[in-house]
Structures are given as structure tokens and as C-alpha cells.
Backbone of each chain as ProteinMPNN parsed JSONL, in Angstrom:
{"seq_chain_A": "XXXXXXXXXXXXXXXXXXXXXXXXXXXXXXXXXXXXXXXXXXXXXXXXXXXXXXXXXXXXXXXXXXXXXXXXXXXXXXXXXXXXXXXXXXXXXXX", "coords_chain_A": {"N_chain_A": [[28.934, 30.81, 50.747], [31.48, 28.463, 52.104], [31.308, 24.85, 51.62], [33.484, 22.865, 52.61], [33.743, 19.55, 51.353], [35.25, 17.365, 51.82], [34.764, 17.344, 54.631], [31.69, 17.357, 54.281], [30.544, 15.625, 53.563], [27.934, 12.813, 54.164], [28.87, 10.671, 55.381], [31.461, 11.104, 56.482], [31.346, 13.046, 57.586], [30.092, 12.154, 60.465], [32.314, 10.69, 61.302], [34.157, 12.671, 61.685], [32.399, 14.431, 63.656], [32.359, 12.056, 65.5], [35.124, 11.116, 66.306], [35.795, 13.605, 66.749], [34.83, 14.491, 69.328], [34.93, 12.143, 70.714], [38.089, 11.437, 70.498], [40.622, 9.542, 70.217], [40.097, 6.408, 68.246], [39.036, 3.143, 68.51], [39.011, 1.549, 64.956], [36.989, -0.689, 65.102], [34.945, 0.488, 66.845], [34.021, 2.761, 65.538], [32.561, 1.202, 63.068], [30.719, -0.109, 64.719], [29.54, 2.224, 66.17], [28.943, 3.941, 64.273], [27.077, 2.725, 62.514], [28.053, 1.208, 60.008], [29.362, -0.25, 56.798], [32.244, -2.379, 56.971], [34.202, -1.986, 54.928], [33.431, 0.586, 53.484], [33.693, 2.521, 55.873], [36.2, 2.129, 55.554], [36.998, 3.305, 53.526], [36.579, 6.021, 53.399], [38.008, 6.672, 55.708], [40.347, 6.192, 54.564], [40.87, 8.176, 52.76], [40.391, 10.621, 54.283], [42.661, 10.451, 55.616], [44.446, 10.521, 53.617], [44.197, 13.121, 53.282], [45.417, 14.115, 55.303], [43.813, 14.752, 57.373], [43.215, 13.031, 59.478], [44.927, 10.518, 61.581], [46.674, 7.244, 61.793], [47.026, 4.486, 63.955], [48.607, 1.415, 64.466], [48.552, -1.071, 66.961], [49.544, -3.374, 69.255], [46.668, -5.36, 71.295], [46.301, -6.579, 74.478], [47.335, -8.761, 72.944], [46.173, -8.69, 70.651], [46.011, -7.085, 67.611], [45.113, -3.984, 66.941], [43.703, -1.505, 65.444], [43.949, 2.11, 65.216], [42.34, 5.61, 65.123], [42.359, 9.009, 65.016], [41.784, 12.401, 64.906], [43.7, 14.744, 63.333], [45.326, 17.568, 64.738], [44.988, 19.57, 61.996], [42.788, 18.305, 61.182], [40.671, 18.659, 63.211], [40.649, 21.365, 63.251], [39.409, 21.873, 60.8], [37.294, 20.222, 60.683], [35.936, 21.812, 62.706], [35.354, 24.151, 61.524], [34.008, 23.484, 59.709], [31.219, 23.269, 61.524], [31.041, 25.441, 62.254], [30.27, 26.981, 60.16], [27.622, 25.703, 59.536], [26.659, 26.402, 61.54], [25.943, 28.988, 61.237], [24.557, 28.84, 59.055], [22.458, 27.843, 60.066], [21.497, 29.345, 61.849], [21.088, 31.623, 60.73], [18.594, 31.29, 59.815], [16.649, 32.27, 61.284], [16.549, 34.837, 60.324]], "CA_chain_A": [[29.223, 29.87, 51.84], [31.645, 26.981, 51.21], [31.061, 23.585, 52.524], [34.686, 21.517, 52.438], [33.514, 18.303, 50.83], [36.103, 16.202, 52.884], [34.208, 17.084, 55.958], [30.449, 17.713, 54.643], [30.024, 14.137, 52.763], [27.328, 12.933, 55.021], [29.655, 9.467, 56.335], [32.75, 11.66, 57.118], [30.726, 13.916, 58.552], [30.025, 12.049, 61.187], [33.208, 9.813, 61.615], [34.676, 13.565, 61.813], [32.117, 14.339, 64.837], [32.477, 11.166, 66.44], [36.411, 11.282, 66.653], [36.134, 15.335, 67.792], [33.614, 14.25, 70.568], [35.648, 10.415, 71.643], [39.424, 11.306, 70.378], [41.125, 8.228, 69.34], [39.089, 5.58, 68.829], [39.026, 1.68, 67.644], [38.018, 0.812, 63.921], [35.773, -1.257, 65.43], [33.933, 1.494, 68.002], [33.707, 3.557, 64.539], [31.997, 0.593, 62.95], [29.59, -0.19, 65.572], [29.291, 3.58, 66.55], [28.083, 4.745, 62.866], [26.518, 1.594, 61.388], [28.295, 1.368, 58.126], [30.371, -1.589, 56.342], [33.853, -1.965, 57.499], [34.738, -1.194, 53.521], [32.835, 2.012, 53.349], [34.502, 3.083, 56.252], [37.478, 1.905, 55.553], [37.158, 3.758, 52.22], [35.996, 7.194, 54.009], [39.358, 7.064, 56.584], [41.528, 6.501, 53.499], [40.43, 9.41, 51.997], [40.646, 11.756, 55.223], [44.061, 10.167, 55.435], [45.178, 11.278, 52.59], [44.53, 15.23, 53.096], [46.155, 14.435, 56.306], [42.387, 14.754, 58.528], [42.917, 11.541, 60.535], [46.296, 10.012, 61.734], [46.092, 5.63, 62.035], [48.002, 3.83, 64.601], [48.338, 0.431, 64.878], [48.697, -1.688, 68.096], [48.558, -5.373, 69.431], [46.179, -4.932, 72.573], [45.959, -7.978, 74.555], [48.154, -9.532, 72.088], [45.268, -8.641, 69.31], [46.254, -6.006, 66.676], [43.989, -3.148, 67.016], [43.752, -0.092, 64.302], [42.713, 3.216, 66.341], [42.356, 6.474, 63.938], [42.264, 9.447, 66.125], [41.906, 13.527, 64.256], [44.811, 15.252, 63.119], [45.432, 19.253, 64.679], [44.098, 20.175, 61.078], [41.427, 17.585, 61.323], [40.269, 19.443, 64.221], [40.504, 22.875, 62.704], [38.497, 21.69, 59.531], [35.616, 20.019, 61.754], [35.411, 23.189, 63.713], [35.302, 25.779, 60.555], [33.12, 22.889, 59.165], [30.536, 23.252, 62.017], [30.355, 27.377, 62.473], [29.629, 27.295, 58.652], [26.702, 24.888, 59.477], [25.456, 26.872, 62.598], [25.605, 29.989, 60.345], [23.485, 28.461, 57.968], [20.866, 27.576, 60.829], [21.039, 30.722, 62.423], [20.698, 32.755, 59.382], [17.629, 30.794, 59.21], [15.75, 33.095, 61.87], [16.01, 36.095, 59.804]], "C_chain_A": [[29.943, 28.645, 51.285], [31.366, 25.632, 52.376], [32.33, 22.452, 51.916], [33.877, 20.09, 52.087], [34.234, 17.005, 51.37], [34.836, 15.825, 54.159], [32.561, 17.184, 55.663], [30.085, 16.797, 53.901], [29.171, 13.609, 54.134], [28.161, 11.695, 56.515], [30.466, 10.271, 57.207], [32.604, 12.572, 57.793], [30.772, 13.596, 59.962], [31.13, 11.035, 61.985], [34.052, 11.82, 61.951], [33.949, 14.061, 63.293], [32.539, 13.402, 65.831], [34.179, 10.928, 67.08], [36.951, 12.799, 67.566], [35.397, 15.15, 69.28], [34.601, 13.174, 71.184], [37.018, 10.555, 71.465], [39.506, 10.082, 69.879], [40.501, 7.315, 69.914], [39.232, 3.812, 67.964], [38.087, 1.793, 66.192], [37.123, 0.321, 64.323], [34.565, -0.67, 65.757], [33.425, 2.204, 66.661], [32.698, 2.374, 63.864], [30.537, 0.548, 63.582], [29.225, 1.483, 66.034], [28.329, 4.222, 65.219], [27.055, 3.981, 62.376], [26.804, 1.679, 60.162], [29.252, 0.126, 58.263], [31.411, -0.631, 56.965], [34.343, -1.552, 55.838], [34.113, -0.047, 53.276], [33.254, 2.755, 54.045], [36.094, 3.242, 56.43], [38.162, 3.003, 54.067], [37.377, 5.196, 52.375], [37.738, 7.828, 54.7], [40.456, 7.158, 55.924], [41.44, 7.739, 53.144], [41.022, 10.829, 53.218], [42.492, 11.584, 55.587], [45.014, 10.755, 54.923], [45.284, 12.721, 52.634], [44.687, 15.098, 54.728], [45.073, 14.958, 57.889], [42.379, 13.868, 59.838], [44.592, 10.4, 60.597], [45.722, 8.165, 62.301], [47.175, 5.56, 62.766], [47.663, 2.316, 64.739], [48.8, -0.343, 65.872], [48.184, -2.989, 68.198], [48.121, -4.688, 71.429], [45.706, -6.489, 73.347], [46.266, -9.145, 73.778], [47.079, -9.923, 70.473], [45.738, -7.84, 68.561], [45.138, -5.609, 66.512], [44.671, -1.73, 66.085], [42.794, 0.832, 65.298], [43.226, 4.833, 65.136], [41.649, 7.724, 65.449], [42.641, 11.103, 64.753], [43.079, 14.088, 64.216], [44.383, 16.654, 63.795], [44.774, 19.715, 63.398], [42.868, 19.392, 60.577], [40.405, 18.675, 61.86], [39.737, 20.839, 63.934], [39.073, 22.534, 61.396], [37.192, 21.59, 59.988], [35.328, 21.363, 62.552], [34.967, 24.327, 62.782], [33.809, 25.306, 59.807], [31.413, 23.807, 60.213], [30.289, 24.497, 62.307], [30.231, 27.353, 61.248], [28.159, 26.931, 58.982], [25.812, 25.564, 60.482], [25.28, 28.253, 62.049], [25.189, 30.511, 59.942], [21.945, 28.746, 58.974], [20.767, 28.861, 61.579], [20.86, 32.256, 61.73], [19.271, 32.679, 59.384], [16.268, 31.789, 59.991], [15.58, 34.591, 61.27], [16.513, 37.482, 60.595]], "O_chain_A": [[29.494, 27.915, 50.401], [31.274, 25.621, 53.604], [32.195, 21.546, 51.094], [33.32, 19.673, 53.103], [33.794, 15.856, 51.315], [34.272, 14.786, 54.502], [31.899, 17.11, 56.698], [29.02, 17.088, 53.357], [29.664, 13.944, 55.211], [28.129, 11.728, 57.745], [30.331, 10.255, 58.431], [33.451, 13.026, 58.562], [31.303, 14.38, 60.749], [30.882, 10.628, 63.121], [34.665, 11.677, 63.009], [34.756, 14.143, 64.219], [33.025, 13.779, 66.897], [34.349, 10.59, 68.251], [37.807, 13.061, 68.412], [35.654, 15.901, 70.221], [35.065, 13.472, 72.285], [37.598, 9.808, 72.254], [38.627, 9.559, 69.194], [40.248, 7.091, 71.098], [39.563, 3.679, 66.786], [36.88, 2.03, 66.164], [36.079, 0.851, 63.943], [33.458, -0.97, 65.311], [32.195, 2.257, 66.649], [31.58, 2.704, 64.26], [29.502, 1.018, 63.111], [28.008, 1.508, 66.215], [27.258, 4.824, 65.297], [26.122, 4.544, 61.804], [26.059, 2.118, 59.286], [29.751, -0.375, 59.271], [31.588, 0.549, 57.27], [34.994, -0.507, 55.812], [34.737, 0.384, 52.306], [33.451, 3.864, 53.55], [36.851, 3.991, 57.048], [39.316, 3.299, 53.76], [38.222, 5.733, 51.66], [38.39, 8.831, 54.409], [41.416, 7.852, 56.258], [42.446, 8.371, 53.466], [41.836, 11.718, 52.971], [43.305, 12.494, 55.751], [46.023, 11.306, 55.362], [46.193, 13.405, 52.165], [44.112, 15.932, 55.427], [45.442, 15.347, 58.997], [41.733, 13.993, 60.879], [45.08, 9.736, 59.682], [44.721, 7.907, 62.969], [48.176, 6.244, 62.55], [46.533, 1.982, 65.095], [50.011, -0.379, 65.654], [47.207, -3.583, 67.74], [48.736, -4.054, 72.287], [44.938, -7.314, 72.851], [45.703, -10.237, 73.843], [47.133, -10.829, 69.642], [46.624, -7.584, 69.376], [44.195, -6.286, 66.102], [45.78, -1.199, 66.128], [41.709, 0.658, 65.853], [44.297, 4.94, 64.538], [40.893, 7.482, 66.39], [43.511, 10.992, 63.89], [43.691, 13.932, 65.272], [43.238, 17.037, 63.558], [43.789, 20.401, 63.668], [42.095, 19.801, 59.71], [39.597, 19.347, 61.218], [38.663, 21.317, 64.296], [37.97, 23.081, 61.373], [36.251, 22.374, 59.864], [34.181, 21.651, 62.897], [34.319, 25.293, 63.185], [32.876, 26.023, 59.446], [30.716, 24.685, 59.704], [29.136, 24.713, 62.681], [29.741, 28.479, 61.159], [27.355, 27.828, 58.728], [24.585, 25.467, 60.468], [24.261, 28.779, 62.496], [25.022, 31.73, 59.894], [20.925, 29.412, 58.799], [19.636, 29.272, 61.835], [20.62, 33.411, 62.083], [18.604, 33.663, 59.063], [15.185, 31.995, 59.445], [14.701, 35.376, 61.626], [16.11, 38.585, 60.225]]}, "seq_chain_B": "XXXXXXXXXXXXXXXXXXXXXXXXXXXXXXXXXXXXXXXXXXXXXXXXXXXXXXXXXXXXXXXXXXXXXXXXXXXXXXXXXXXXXXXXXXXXXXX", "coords_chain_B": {"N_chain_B": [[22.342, 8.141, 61.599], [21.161, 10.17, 59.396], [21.161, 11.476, 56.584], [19.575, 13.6, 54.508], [19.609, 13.203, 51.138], [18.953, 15.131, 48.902], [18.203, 16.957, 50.188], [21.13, 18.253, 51.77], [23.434, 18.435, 50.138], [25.682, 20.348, 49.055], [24.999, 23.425, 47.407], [22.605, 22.566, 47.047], [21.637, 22.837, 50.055], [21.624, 25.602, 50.644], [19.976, 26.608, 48.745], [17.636, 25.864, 49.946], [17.895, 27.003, 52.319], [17.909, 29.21, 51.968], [15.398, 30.331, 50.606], [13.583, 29.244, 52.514], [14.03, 30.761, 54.84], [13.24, 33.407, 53.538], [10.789, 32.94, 51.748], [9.0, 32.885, 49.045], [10.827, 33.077, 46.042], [12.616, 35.502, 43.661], [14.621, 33.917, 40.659], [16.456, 35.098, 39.809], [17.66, 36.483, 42.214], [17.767, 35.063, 43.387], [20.439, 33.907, 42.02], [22.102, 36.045, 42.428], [22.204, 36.087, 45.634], [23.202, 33.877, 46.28], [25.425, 33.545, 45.024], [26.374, 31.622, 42.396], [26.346, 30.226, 39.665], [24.046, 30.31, 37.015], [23.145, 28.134, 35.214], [24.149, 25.853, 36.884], [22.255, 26.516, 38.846], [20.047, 26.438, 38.118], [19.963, 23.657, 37.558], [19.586, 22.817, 39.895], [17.493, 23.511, 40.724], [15.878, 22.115, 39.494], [16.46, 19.553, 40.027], [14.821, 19.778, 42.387], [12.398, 20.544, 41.86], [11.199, 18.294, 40.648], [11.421, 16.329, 42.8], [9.471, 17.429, 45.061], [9.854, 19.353, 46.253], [10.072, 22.229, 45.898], [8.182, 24.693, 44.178], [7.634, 26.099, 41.329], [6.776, 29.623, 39.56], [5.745, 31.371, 36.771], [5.446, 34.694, 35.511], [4.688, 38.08, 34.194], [5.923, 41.058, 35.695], [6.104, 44.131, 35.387], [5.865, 44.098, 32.912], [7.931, 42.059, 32.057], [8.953, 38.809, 31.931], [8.952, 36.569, 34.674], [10.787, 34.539, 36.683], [9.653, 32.541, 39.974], [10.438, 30.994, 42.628], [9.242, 28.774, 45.345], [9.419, 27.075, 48.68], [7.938, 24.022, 48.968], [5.331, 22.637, 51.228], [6.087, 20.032, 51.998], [8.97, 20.836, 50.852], [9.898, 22.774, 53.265], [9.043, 21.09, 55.269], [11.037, 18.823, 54.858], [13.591, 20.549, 54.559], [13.361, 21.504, 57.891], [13.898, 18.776, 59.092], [16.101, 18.223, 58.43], [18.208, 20.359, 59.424], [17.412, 19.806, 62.36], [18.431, 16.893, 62.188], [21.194, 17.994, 61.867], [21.378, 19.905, 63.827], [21.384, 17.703, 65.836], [23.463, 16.585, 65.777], [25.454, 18.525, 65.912], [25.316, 19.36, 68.624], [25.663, 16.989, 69.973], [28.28, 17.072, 70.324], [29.483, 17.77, 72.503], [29.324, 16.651, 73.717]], "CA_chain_B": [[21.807, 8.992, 61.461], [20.35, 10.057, 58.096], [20.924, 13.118, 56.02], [18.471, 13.13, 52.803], [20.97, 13.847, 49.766], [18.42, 16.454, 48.511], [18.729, 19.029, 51.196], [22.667, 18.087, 52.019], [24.346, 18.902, 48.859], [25.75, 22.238, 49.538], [23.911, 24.405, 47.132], [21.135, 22.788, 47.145], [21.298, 23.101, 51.491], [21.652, 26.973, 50.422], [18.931, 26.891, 48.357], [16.717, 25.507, 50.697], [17.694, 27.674, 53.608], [17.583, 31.596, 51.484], [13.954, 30.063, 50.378], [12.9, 28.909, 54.061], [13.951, 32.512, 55.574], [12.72, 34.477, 52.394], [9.88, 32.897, 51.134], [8.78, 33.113, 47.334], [12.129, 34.684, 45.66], [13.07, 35.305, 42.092], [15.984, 33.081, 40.232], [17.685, 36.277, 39.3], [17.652, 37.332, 43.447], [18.599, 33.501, 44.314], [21.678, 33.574, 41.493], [22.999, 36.446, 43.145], [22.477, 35.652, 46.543], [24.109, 32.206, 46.45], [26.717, 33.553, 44.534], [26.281, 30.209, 41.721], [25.721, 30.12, 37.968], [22.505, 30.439, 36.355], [22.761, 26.925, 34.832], [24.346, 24.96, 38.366], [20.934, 27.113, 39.977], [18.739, 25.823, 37.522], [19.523, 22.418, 37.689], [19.623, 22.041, 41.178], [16.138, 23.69, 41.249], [14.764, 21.126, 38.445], [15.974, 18.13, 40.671], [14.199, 20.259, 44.162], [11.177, 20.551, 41.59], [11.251, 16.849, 40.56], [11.104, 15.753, 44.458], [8.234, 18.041, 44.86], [10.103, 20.35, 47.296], [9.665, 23.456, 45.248], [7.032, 25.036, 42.721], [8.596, 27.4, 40.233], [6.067, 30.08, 39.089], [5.956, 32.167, 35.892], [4.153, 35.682, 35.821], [4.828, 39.352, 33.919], [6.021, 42.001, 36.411], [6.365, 45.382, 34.79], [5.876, 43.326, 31.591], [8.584, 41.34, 31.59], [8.786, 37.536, 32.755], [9.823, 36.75, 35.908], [10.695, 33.133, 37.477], [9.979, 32.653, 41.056], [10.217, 29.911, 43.179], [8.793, 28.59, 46.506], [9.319, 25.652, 49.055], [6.526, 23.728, 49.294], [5.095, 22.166, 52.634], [6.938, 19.335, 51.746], [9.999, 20.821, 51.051], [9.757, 23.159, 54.19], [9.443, 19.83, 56.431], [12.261, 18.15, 54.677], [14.459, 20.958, 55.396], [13.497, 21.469, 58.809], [14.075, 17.475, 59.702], [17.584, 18.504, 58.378], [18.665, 21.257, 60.541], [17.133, 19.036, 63.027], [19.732, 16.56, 62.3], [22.352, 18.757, 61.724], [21.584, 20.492, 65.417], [21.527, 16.921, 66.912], [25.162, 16.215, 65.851], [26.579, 19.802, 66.764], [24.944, 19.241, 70.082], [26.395, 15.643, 70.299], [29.828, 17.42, 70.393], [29.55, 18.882, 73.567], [29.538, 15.102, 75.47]], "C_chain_B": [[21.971, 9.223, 59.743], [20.721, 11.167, 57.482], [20.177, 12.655, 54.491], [19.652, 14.126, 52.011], [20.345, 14.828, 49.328], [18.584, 17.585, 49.134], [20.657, 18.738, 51.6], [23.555, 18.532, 51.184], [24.347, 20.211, 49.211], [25.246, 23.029, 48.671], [22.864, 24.186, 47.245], [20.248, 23.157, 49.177], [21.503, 24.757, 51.454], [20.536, 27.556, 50.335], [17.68, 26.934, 49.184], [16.927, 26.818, 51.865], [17.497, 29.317, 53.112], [15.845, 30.868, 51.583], [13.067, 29.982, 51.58], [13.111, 30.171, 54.823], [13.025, 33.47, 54.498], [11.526, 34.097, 51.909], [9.872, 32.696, 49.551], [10.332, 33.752, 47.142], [11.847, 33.999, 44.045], [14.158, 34.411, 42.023], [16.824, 33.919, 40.501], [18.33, 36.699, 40.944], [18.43, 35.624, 43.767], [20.024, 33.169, 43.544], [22.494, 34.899, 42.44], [23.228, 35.927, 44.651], [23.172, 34.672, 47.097], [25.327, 32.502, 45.931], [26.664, 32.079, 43.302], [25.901, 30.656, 40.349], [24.884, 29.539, 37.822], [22.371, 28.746, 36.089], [23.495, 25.937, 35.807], [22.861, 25.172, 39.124], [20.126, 26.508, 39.302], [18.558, 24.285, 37.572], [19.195, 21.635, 38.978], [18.173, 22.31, 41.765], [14.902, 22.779, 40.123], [14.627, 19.691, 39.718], [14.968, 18.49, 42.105], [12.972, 20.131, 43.497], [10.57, 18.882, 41.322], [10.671, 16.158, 41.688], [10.183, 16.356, 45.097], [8.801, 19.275, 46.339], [10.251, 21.876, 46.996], [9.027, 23.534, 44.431], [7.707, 26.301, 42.304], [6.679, 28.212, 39.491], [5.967, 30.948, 38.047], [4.883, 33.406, 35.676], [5.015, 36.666, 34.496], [4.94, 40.03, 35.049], [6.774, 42.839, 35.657], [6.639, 44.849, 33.085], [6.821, 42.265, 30.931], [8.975, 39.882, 32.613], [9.601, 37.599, 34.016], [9.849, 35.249, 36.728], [10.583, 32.974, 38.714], [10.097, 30.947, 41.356], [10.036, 29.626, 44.452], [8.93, 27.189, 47.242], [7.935, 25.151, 49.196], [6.107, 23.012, 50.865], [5.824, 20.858, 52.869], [8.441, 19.635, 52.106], [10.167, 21.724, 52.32], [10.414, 22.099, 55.395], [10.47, 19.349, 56.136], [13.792, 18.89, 55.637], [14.703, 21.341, 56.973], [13.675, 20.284, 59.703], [15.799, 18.052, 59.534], [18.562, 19.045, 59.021], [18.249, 20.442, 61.573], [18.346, 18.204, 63.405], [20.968, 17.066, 62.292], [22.618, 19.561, 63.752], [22.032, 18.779, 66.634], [23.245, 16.579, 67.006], [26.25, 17.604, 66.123], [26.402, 19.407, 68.548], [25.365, 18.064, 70.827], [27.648, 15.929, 70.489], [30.334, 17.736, 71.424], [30.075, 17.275, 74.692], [28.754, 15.603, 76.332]], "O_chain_B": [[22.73, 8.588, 59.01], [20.456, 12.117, 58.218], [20.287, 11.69, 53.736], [20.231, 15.193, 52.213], [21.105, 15.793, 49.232], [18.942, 18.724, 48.833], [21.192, 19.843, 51.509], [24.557, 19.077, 51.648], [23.445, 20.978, 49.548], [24.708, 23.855, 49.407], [22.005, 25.034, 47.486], [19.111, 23.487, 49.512], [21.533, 25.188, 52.607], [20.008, 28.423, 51.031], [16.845, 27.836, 49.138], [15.951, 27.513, 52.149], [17.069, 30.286, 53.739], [15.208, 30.953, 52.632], [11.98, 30.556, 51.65], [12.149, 30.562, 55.484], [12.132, 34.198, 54.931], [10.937, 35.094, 51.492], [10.896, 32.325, 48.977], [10.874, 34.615, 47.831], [11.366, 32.999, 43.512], [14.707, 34.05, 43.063], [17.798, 33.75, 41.236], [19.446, 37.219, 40.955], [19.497, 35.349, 44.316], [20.796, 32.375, 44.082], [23.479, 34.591, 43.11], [24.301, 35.394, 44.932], [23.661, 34.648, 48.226], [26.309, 31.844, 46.275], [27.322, 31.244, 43.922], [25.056, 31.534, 40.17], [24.687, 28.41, 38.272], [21.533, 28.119, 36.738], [23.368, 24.821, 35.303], [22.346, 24.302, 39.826], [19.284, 25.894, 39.957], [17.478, 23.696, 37.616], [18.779, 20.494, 39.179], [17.666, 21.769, 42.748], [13.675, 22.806, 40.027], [13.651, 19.085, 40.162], [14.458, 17.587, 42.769], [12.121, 19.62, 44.225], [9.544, 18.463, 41.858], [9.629, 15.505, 41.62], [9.896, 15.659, 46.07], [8.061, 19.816, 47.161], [10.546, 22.657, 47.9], [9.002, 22.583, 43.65], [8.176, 27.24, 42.948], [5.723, 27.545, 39.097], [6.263, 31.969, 38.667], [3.67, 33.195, 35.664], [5.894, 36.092, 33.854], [3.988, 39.755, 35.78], [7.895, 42.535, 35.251], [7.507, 45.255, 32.312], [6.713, 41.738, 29.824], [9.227, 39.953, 33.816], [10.535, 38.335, 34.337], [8.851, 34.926, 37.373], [11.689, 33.301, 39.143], [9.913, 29.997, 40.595], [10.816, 30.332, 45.091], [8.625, 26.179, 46.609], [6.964, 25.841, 49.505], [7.073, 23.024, 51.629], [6.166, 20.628, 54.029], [9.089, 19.152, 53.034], [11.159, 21.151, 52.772], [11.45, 22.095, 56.06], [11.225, 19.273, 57.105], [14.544, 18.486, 56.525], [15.842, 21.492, 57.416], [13.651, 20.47, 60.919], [16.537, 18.231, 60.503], [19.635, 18.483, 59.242], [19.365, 20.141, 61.995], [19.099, 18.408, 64.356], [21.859, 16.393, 62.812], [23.587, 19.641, 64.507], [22.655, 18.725, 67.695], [23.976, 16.395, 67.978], [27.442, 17.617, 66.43], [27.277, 19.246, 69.398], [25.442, 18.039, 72.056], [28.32, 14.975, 70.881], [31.533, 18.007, 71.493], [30.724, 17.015, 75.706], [28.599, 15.05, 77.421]]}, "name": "protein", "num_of_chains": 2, "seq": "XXXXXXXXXXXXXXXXXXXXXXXXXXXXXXXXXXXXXXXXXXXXXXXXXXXXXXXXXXXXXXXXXXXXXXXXXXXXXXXXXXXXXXXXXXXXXXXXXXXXXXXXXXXXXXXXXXXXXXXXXXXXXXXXXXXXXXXXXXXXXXXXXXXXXXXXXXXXXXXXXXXXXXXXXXXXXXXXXXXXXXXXXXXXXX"}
């Protein structure tokens, strides 16, 4: 069984649910949504960034500049292969 | 939400779940089954013994040693808080 390490770190785990469940969403909402530092998640979205998991846009909203991070098409795919691995696991578990 | 680093790490969330369907097993039955090398399996079942979530047992069968190992009531509960969490965030996907 493999478990992608992008998506099964326990943070990105759930910044990977919470974006497949809400779509594009404010830095902030991710913040307050997970409870984690803004540098831990800021550290997490770099990372998914980089293997191309999570696309950033930035916008002035109300004449504020707002960062909204929203799953890539192979985001999507990953979290989904991620999560039938995981129900797999638990439904192996009945034997 | 919480994942305990002991059962999360992907072999050792392996380990835990052959053991929790199967019961008692041998090393030799848990290196194949996992597919993992002898000395990745062993260490990941020193730190599960460490945290008191398995007891390793040593016997003679047909005269020649034989290592088993078992979750304990401990580790049992751990892993079933886990799947726990793990079901609440598949099930959070749905909206």
C-alpha cells in the first residue's frame, strides 16, 4: 500500500480535504479553518505548490489584497487516490 | 483535528491495521505481508513496543524460534481513535 507523503503528512492532509470539500478558499479561512500558524501553513502550501497540488491567486478584495489557494486537477486526483487508499485500509480492517 | 504520529506513519498505520484484523502474527508473516524490510519492520515495531502499543513474544515452534507480536489494549484503542479520525475527515468531504 503506498501512502503519497505530499498528501498523507497529517497538516496537508487536511488543507488537501478542506480545499476538495470548500474549493478556493482565503489564506485566512485556511488559517482559522485548521488552527495552525500562518508560517506552518504557509510552509505546507509552498510545498504542495511546488509538485503543482495547489494553484495561488492573488487579489485586492475591497481594495485589500487577498491570497486564495484553490486544488489543482492533479491536486484533486491525488486527494482522491489518497482517500480510496485510506478507506481500503479501514475496510480491510473487517476481515 | 489530531492524528497521533505513532499510528499515522504509513508503515507503522499498516502495521497496526494487519495486527488489528489478524491478531497475534509472526515478523516473518508481517515482513511479507507489508511488503517492507526486516530492519524498517523491526524498528518501527521497537518504537510501537516503546509506546506500549505492542508486546513482542518469543517461543520454539517446531523447535525453532519464532517472534510474534500483538497489539495491546492500548494499542488497539489508539488505532481505533485513528480510523475514527480518519472516517471523520472522509465523511467531512461529502458537505
Amino acid at each position: 500500500m503506498e501512502f503519497d507523503k505530499l498528501v498523507h503528512q497529517p497538516t496537508r492532509l487536511q488543507i488537501f480535504a478542506y480545499l476538495y470539500r470548500h474549493g478556493r478558499s482565503p489564506f485566512t479561512e485556511l488559517v482559522t479553518a485548521l488552527d495552525v500558524t500562518e508560517g506552518n501553513l504557509s510552509s505546507h502550501l509552498q510545498t504542495m505548490e511546488s509538485e503543482r497540488a495547489v494553484v495561488v491567486e492573488k487579489e485586492f478584495v475591497d481594495r485589500k489584497p487577498q491570497t486564495t489557494y484553490e486544488l489543482t486537477d492533479e491536486g484533486n486526483e491525488l486527494f482522491e487516490d489518497h482517500v480510496e487508499t485510506l478507506e481500503t485500509l479501514i475496510d480491510g480492517l473487517d476481515g
